[in-house]
N, C-alpha and C positions, 0 to 999 in steps of 0.2 A: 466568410463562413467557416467553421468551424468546427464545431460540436461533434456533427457524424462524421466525418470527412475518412470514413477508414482505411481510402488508400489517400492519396493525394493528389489528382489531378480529377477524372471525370468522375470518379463516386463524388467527389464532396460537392459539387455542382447538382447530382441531380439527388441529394439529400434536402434540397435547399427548401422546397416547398412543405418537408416531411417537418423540419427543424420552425419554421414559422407557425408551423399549428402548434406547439408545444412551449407556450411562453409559460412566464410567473416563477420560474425558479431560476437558481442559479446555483454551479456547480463551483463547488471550491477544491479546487486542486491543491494540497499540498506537502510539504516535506521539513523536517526538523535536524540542524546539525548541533549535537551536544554537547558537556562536556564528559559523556559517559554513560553507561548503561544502566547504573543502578537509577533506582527508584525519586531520590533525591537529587540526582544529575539536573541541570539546566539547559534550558536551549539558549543557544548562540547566536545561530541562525536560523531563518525563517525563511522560506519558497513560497510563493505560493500564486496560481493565478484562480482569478475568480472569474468565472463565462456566466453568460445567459445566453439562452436559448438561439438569439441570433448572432452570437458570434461576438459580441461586444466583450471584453474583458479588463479586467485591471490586473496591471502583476505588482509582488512585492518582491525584492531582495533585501533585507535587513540583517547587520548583523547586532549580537546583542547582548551587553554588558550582565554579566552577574553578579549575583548579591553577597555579602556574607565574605568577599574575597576568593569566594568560590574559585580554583583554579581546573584546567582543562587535563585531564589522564593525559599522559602522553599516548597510551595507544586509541584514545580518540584519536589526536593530532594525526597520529600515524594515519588513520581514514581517511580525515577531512581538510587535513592542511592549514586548520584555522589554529592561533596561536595566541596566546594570552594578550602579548601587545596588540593586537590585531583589534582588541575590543576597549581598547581605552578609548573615550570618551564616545562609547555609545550609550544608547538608553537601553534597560534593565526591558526584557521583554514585554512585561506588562503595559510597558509605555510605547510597544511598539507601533506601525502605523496598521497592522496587518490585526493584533491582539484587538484594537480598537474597535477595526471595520468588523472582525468577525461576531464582536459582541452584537452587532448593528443588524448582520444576518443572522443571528442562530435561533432558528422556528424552523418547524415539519417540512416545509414548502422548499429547505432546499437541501441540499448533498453536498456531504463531507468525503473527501476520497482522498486516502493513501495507499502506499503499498507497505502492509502491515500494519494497519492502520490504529490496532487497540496497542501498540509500541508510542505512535507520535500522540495519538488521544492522551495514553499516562501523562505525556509530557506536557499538554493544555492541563490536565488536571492539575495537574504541581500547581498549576498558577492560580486554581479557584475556577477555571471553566469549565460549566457545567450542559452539554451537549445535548441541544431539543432536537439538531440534525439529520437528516437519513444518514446511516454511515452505509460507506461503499466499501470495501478492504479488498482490494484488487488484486492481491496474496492469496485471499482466500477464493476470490471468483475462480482466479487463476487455478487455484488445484479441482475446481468442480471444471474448467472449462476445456481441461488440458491435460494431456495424460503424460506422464514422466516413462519415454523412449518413445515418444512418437514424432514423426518426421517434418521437420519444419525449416519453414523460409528457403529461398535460392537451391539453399545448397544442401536442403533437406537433412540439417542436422539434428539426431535424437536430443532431445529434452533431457537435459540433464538435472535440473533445479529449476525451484521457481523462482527463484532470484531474478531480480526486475532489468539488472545489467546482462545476465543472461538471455531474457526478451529482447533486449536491445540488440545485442549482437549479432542474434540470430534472426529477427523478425526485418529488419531495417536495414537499407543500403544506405550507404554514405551522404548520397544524394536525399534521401528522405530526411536526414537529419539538419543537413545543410538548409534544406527549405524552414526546417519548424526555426533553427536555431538564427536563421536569417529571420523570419517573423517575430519573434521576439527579444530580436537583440543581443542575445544570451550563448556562453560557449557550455558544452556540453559534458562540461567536467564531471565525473562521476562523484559521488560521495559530497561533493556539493549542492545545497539544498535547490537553489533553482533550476540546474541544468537536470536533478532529478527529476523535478517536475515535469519538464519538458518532456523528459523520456516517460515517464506516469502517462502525461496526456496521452499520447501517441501508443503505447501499449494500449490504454484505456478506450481506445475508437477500434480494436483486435476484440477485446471482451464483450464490445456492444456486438459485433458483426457476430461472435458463437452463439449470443443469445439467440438467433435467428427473430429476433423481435426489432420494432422501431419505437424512436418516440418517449415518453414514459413508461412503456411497459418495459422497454428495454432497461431503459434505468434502475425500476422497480423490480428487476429480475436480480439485478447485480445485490440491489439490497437484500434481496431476501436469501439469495448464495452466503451475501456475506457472513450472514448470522446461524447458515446453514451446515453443522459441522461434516466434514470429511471421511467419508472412513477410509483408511489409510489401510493399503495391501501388504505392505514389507517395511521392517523395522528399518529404524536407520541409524541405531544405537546397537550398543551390548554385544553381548554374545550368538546371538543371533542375527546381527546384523545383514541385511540383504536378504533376509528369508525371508517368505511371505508368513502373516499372521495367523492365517488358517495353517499351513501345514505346523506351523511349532506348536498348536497348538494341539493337534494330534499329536504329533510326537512327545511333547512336553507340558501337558496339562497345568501338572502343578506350576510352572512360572507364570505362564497367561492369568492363573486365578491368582495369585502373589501379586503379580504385578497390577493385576486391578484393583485388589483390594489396597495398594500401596497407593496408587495413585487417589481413591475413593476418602481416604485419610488426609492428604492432601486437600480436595476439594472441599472436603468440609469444614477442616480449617481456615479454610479463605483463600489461602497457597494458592499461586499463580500454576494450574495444568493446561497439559496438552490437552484441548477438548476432543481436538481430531483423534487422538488416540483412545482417548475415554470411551468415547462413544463406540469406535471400533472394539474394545476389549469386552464393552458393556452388550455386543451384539455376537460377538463372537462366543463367548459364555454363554448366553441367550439362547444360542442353536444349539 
């Protein structure tokens, strides 16, 4: 069993009865390595495990050939390690065994989850997938569930980012990692799609336990975080960098209303914004 299991030994045991009333879906875990950030970039490789409710799962490791001669950035590479020969004679994503299966699940009834999940989404879109999904974005749960400088894991270190290897390091003893990566066969390379996964999961049974919820409600909390935007305390850009948004905002009216109307131009063009910030500028104007 698996699903709740939020620490690793007696919680996931006496979750077991909670996780049997909660059948008909299945949660899809997963992560994308590309050949790059822009829009037209491809995936390479493919993570991903797929659960239900009792623990049953299937994984994928694929890696995967692109089209066009499409070649990998080097500061991809530089990330993820995967290298143009590395994908001769594989199949073009669309043909992959994971692309398949997921056409097979995608209806309301089950959950999409990544960490930053509208980044690897773009990247299903590229292909023609078109997501009926719950999406989960475990990024964003994370900034509603978690405060940046608050004290955490062992060794009670401030939060510094939400960065998912950041969770890892700090949430998770050695021994924790050894159990999941011994259960799935798998080493825990970072920047490699599967071993992200792994560490996805495992962060992902920390964000059920903040909901203080069980069950689907728990689930259905995360979705509706996900889509729930942020409002953000302190810039993390500019000139103002590290200040909170309310006080520049006293002090320096005119940029706060600049920079909203900048971004509001933006949005209406279609341009990919910060929503967490929009919404923050859009309320802070507002008072």
């Amino acid at each position: 069993m698996d699903l709740f299991d939020f620490d690793f030994s007696k919680e996931e045991d006496k979750q077991d009865e909670v996780n049997k009333l909660n059948s008909g879906y299945k949660l899809i875990f997963f992560d994308t390595e590309t050949t790059g950030a822009k829009s037209d970039d491809q995936i390479i490789e493919i993570g991903s495990i797929v659960e239900d409710s009792e623990g049953n799962y299937e994984q994928y490791e694929e890696l995967c050939a692109t089209s066009n001669g499409k070649l990998i950035h080097p500061e991809a590479m530089v990330t993820h390690g995967i290298r143009n020969e590395d994908l001769k004679g594989c199949k073009n994503f669309q043909e992959s065994s994971f692309y398949k299966d997921l056409a097979k699940l995608n209806n309301p009834a089950n959950y999409l989850i990544a960490h930053n999940l509208p980044f690897d989404l773009a990247r299903l879109e590229y292909y023609g997938f078109n997501s009926n999904l719950k999406h989960i974005d475990t990024l964003q749960c994370a900034k509603h569930l978690f405060e940046l400088g608050e004290s955490l894991g062992e060794y009670e270190y401030e939060l510094p980012n939400y960065k998912l290897q950041t969770f890892r390091y700090i949430l998770f003893s050695k021994k924790d990692e050894i159990y999941k990566a011994k259960k799935y066969d798998v080493k825990l390379d970072a920047h490699r799609a599967i071993g992200d996964v792994v560490v996805l999961k495992m962060f992902f049974q920390k964000l059920l336990k903040r909901t203080n919820l069980e069950g689907v409600e728990a689930l259905d909390k995360l979705v509706e975080l996900s889509a729930k935007p942020v409002l953000v305390k302190k810039f993390n850009f500019g000139k103002y960098k590290g200040r909170l948004i309310k006080d520049v905002y006293i002090q320096d009216p005119g940029y706060i209303e600049w920079l909203y109307k900048d971004i509001s131009k933006q949005k209406k063009s279609g341009e990919k914004i910060d929503k967490n910030l929009y919404e923050t500028l859009k309320e802070v104007i507002g008072k």
